[in-house]
C-alpha positions as a Markdown table, in Angstrom:
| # | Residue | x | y | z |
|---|---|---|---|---|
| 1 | Unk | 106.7 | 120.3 | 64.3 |
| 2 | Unk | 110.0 | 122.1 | 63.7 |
| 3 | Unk | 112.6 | 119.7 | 63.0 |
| 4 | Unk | 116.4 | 119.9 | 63.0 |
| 5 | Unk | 118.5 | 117.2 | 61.2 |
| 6 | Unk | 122.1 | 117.1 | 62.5 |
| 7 | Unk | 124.0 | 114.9 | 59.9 |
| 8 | Unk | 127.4 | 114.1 | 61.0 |
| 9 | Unk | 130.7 | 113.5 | 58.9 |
| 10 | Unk | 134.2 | 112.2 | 59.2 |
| 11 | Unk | 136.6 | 112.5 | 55.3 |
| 12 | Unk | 133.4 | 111.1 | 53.9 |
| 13 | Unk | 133.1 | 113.9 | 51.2 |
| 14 | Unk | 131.3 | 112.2 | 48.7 |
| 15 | Unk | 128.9 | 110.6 | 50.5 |
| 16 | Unk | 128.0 | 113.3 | 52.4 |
| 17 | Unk | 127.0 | 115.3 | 49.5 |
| 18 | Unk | 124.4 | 112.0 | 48.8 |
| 19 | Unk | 123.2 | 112.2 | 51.7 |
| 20 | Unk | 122.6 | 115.9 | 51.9 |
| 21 | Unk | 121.3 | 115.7 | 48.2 |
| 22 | Unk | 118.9 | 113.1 | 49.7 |
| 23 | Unk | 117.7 | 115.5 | 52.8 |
| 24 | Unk | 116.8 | 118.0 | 50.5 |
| 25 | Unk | 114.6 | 115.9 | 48.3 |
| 26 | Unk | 112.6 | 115.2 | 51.1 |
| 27 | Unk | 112.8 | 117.8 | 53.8 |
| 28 | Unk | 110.2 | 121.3 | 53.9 |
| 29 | Unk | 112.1 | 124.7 | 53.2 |
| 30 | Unk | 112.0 | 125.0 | 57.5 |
| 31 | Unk | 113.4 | 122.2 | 58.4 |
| 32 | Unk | 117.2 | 123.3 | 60.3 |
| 33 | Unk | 119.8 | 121.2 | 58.4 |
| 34 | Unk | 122.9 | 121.2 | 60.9 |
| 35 | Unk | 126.2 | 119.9 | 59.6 |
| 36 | Unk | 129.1 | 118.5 | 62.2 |
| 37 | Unk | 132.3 | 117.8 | 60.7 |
| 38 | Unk | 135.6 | 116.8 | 62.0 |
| 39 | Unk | 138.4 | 116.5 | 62.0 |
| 40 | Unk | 138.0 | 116.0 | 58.1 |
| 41 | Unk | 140.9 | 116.7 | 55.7 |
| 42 | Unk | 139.2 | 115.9 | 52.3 |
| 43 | Unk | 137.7 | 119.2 | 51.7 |
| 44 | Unk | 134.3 | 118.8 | 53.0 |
| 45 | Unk | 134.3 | 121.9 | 55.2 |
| 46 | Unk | 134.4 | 124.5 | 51.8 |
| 47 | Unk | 132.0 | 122.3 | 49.7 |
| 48 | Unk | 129.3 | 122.2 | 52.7 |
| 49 | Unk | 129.6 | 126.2 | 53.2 |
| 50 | Unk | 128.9 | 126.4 | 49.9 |
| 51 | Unk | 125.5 | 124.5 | 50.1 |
| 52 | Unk | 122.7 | 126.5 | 50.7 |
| 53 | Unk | 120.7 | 124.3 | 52.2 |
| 54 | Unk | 122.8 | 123.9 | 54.9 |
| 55 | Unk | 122.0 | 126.2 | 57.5 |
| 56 | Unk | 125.2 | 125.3 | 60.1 |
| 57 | Unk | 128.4 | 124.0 | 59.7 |
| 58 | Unk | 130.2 | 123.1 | 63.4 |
| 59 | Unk | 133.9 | 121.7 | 63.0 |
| 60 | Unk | 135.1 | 120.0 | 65.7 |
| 61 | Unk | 138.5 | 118.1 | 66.3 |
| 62 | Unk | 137.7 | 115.0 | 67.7 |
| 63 | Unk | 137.0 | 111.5 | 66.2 |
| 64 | Unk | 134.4 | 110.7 | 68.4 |
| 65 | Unk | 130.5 | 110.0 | 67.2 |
| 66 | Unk | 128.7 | 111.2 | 70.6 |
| 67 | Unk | 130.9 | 114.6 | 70.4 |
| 68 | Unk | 129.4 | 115.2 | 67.1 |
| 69 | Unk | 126.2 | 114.7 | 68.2 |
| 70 | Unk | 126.0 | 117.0 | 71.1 |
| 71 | Unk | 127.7 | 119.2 | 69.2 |
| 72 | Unk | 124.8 | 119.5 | 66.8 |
| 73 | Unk | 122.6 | 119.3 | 69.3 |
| 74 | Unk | 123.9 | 122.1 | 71.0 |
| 75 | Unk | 123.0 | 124.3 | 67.7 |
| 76 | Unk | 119.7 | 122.5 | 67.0 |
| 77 | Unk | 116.6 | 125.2 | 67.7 |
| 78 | Unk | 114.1 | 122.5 | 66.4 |
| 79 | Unk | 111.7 | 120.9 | 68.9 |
| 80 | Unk | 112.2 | 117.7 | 67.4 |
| 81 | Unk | 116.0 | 116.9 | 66.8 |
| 82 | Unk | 116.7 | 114.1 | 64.3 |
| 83 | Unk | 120.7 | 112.6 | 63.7 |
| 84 | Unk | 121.6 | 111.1 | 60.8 |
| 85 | Unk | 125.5 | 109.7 | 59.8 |
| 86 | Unk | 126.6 | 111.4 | 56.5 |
| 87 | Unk | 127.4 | 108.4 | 54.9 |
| 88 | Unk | 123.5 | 107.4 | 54.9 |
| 89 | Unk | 120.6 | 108.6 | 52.8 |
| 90 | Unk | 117.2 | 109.4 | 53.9 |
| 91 | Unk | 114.3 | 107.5 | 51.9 |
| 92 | Unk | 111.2 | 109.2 | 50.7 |
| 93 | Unk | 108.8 | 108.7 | 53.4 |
| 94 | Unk | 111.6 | 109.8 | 56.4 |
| 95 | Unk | 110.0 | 112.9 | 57.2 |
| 96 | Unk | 106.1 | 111.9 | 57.1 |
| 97 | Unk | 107.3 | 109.2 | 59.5 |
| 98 | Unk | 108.6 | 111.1 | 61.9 |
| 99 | Unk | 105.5 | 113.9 | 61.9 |
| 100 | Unk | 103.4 | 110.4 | 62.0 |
| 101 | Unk | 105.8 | 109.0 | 65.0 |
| 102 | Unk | 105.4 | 112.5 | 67.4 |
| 103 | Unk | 101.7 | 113.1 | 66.3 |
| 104 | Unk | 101.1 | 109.5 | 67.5 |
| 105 | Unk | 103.0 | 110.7 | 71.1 |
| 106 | Unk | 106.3 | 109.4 | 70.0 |
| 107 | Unk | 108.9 | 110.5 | 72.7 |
| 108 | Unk | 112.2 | 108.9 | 70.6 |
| 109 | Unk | 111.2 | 107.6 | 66.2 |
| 110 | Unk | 113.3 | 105.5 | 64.7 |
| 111 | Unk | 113.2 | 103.2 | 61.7 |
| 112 | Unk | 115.4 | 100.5 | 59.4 |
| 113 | Unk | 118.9 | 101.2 | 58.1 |
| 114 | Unk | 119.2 | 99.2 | 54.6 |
| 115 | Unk | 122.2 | 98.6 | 52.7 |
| 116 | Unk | 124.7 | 98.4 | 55.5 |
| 117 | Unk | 127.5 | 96.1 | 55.3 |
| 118 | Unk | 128.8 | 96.4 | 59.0 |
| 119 | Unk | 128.5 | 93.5 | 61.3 |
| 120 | Unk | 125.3 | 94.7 | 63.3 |
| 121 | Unk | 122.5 | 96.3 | 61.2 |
| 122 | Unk | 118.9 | 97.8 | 61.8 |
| 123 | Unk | 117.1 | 96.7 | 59.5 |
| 124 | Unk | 114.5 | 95.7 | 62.0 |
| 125 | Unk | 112.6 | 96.4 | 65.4 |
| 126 | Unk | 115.0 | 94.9 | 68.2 |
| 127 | Unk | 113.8 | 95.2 | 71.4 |
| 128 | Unk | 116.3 | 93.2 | 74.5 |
| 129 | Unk | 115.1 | 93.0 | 78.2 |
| 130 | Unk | 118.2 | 93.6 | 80.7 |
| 131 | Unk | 117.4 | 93.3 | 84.4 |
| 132 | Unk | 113.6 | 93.4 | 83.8 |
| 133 | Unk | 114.0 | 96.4 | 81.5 |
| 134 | Unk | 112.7 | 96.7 | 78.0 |
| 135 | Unk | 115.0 | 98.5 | 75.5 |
| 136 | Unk | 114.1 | 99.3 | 72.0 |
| 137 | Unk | 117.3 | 99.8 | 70.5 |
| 138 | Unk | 118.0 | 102.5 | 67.9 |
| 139 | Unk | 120.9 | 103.4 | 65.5 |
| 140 | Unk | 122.6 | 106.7 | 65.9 |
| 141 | Unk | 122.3 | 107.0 | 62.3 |
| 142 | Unk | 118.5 | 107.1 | 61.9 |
| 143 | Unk | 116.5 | 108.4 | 65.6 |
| 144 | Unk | 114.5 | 111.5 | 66.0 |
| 145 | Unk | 114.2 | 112.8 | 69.6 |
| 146 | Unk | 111.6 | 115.2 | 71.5 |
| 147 | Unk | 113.9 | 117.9 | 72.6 |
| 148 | Unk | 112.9 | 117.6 | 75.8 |
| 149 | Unk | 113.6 | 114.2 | 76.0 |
| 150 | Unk | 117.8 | 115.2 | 74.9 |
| 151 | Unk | 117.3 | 117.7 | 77.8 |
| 152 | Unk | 116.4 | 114.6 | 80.2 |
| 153 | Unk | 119.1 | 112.2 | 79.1 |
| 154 | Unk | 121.9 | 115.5 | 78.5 |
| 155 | Unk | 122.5 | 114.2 | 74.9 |
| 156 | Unk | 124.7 | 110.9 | 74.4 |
| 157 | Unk | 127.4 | 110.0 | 76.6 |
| 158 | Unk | 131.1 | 111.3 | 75.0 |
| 159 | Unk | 133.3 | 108.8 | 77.3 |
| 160 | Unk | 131.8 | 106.3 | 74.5 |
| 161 | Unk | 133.9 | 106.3 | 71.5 |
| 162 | Unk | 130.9 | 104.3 | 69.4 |
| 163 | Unk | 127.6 | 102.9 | 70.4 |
| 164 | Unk | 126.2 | 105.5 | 72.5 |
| 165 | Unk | 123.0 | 105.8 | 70.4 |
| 166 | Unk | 122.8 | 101.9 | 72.1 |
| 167 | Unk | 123.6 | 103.2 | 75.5 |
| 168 | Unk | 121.1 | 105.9 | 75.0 |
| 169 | Unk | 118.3 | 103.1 | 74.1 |
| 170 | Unk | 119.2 | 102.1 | 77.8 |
| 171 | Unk | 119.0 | 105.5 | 79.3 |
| 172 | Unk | 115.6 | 106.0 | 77.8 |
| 173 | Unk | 113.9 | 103.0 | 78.7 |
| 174 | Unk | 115.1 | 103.9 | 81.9 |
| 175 | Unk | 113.2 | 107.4 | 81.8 |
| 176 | Unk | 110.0 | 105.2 | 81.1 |
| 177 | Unk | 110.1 | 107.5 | 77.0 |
| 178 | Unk | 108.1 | 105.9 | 74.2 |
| 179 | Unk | 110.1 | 104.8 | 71.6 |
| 180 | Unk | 108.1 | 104.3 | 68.1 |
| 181 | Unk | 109.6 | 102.1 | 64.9 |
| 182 | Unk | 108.2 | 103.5 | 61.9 |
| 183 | Unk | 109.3 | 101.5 | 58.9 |
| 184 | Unk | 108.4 | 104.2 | 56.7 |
| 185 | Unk | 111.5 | 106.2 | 58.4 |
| 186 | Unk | 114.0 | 104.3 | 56.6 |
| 187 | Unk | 117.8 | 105.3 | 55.7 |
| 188 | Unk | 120.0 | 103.6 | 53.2 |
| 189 | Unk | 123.9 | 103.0 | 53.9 |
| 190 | Unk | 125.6 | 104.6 | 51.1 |
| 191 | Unk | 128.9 | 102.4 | 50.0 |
| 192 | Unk | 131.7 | 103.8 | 49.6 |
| 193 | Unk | 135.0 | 103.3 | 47.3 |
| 194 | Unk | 136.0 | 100.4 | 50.1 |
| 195 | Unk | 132.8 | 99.1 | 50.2 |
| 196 | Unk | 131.8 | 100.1 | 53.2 |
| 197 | Unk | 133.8 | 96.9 | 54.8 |
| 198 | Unk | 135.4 | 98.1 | 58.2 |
| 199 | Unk | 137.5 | 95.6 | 60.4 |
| 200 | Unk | 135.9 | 95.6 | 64.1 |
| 201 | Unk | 137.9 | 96.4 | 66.9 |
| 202 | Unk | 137.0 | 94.4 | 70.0 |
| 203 | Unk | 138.3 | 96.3 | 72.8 |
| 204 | Unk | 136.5 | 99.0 | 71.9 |
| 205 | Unk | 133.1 | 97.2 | 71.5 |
| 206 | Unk | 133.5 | 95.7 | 74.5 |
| 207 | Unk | 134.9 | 98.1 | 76.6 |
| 208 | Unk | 131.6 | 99.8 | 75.2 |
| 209 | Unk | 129.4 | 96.1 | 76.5 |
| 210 | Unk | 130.7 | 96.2 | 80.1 |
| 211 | Unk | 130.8 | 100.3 | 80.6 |
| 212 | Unk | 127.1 | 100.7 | 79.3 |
| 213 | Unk | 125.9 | 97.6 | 81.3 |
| 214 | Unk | 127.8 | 98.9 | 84.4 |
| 215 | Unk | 126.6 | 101.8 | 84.6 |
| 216 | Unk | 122.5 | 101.6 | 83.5 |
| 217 | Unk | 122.4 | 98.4 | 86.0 |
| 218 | Unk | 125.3 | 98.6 | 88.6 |
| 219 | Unk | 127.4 | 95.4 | 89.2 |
| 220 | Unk | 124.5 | 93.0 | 89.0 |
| 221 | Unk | 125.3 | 89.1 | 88.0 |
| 222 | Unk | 122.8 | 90.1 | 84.5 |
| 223 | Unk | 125.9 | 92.2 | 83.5 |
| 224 | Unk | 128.7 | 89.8 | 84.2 |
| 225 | Unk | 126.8 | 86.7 | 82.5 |
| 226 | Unk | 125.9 | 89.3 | 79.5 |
| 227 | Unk | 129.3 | 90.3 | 79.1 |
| 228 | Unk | 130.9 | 86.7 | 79.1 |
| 229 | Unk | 128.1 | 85.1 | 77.0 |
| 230 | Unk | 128.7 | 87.7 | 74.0 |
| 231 | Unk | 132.3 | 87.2 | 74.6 |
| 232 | Unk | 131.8 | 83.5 | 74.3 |
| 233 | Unk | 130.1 | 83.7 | 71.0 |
| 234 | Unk | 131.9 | 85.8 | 69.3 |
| 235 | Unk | 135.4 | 83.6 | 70.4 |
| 236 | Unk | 133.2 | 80.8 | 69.0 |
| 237 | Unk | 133.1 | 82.6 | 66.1 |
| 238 | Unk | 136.5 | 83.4 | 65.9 |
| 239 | Unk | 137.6 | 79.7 | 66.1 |
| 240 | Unk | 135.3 | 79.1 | 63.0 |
| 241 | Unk | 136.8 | 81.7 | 61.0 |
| 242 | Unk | 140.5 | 80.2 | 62.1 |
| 243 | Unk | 138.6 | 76.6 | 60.9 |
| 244 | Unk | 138.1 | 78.2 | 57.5 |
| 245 | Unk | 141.1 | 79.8 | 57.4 |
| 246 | Unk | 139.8 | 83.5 | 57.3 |
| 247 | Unk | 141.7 | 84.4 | 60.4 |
| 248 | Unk | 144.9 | 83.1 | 62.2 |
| 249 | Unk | 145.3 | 81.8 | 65.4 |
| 250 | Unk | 147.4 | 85.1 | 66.6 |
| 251 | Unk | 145.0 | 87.4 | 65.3 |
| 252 | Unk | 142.5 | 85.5 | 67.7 |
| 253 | Unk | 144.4 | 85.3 | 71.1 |
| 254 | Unk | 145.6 | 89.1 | 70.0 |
| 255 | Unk | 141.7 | 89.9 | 70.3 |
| 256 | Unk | 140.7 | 87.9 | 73.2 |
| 257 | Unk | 143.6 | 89.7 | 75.1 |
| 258 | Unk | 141.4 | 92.9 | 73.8 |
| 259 | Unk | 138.7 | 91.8 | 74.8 |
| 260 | Unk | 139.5 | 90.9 | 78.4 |
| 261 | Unk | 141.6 | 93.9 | 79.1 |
| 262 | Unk | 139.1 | 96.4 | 78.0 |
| 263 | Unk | 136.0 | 94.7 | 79.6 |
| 264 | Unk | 137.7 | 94.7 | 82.5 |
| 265 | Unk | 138.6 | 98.7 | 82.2 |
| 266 | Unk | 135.0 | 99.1 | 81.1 |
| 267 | Unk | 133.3 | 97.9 | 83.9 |
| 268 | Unk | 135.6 | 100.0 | 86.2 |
| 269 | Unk | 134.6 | 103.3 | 84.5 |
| 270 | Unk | 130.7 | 102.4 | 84.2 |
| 271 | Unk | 130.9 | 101.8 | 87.9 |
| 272 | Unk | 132.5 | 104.9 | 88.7 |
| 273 | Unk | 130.2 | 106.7 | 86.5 |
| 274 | Unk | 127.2 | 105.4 | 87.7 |
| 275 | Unk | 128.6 | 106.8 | 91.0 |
| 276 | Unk | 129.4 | 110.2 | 89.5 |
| 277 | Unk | 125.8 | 110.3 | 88.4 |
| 278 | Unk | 123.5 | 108.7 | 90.5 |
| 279 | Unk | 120.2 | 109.6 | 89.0 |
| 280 | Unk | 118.4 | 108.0 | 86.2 |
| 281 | Unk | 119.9 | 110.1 | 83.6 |
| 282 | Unk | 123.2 | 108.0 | 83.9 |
| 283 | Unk | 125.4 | 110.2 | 82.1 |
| 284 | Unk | 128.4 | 112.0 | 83.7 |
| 285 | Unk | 129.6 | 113.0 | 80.5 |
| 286 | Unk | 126.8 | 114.7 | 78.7 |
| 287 | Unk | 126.2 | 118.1 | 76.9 |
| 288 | Unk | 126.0 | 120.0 | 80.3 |
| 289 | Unk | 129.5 | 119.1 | 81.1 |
| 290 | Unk | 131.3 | 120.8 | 78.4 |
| 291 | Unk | 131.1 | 124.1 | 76.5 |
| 292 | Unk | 134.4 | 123.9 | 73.9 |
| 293 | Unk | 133.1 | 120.6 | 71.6 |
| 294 | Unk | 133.1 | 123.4 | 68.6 |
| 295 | Unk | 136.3 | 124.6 | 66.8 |
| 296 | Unk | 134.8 | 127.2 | 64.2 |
| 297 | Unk | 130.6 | 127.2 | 64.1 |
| 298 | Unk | 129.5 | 128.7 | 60.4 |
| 299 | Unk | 125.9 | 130.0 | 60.9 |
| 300 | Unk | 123.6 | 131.5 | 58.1 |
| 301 | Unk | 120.6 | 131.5 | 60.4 |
């Protein structure tokens, strides 16, 4: 197996160089350690090229998590192509796990992310049925793919400004690929100086819901009553964080008109790309479509 890590950053300095510390502990002298970074202003670029064990450094200039990882991707020579956020830190059995995960006929290896304090974590095997479907769900900050199997879905889709490693779950149960949980292939969230603590912005998470729902299953009742049903629990809640008097009634009706707005623009745009790609790859904005994602590339290859 050659293997390629792309580890993606954001200002994040610090616990980058953890994470890359962390890599290097457990990785064989072959394994391709591919750095994207961008746009970052906190000096990260000059203390990656000085690494050594980095092999590329790709800058780009936009804030988005998907660009990153094409980015990389586009780079990556490995046959097996792993991401990891730089903000995470691979444990000591990563890499056995994922030689034990493609050995075994693993098409997509993932495992737990410990440590996290965001409002969704990994830290176990999730698996959700959606129109008779089975999707294991992965983070973006801990999956390994067959690189044929990034050729088949055309890397993540870059209209997503977060969670495409969850519409990629989607797009690879829809491929019928094998997705194995190793819990050997662990990560740890590294916390940072604000401890990690991030406040969520609802129009984008569900302008994320309706758009990957839209366009995996088409406008289907399972993706309406999905949609309202999350939106429904997480008003509830809302109300019980106004009850307690950890948010105000403003902040809440300011959300809910977030909510409904981007949903709405969501669904639009996952129907329209599920027109613009009709096949089961579902993903009109994948690593084919684009050629200028890189600002500078360093390569010591």
């Amino acid at each position: 197996m050659e293997l390629s890590v792309v580890v993606s950053t954001l200002n994040d300095r610090e616990r980058l160089l953890s994470s890359l510390d962390a890599l290097y502990e457990v990785t064989p002298q072959s394994t391709e350690v591919i750095v994207v970074n961008g746009p970052s202003s906190d000096g990260t670029t000059g203390v990656v090229r000085d690494r050594p064990d980095v092999d590329v450094l790709v800058e780009i200039s936009e804030r988005n998590e998907n660009v990153s990882r094409n980015a990389g991707c586009g780079v990556a020579t490995g046959d097996v192509i792993a991401f990891l956020d730089g903000s995470h830190a691979v444990e000591s059995g990563w890499v056995d796990a994922i030689e034990t995960a493609f050995a075994d006929g693993a098409d997509v290896a993932t495992g737990p992310v410990t440590g996290s304090v965001e409002l969704e974590t990994t830290e176990q095997e999730q698996t959700k049925t959606v129109a008779r479907r089975s999707v294991t769900l992965f983070d973006g900050s801990n999956v390994a793919f067959d690189r044929t199997v990034l050729d088949a879905l055309d890397g993540f889709d870059e209209y997503l400004k977060g969670d495409g490693a969850r519409d990629c779950a989607h797009r690879v149960a829809g491929l019928d690929f094998d997705v194995h949980w190793r819990s050997e292939m662990a990560v740890r969230a590294e916390v940072g100086a604000d401890g990690g603590q991030t406040k969520r912005d609802w129009g984008t998470t569900y302008r994320a819901l309706s758009y990957r729902l839209a366009k995996n299953y088409g406008p289907r009742p399972t993706v309406v009553v999905r949609t309202i049903g999350s939106a429904l629990r997480d008003g509830g809640a809302g109300v019980r964080r106004i009850v307690s008097g950890e948010a105000t009634p403003t902040g809440w009706v300011s959300d809910g008109t977030d909510v409904v707005t981007n949903t709405a623009r969501g669904f639009v745009d996952g129907i329209r790309a599920r027109v613009g790609d009709r096949s089961a790859q579902r993903n009109p904005n994948g690593i084919s479509v684009r050629h200028d994602r890189a600002v500078r590339v360093y390569d010591r290859r």
